[in-house]
C-alpha positions in Angstrom: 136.8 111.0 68.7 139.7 111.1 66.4 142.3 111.6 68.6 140.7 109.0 70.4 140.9 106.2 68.0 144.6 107.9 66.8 145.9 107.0 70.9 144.6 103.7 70.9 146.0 102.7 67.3 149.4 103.9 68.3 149.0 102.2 71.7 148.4 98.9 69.6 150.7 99.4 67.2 153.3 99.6 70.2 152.1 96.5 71.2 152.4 94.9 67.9 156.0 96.8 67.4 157.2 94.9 70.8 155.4 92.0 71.0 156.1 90.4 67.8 155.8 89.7 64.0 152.1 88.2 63.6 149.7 91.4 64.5 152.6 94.1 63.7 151.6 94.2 60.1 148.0 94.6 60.6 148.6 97.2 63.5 151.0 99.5 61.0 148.2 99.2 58.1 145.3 101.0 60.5 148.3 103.1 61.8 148.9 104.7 58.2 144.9 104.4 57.2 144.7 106.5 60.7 147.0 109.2 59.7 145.9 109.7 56.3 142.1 109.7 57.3 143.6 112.9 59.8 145.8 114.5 56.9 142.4 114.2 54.7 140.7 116.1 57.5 143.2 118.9 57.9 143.3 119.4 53.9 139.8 119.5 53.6 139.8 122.3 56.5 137.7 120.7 59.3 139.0 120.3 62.8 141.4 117.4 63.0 140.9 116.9 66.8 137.0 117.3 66.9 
């Protein structure tokens, strides 16, 4: 489920990187909120990628 959501944020954030200014900012916010909801995970000791 995580890795999931974590392909289509970076997918999107692509997208925003490459396609302009507007939605870029919004895409890198969930991009970071992604990756530290994952580091959370793996500190806490539960399987990142279940």
């Amino acid at each position: 489920m995580l890795t999931t959501i974590a392909v289509v944020l970076v997918v999107l954030w692509l997208l925003g990187f490459f396609g302009g200014y507007v939605m870029g900012g919004f895409i890198h916010a969930l991009l970071v909120i992604a990756v530290v909801l994952f580091l959370i995970r793996v500190i806490q000791g539960r399987n990142p990628l279940k």
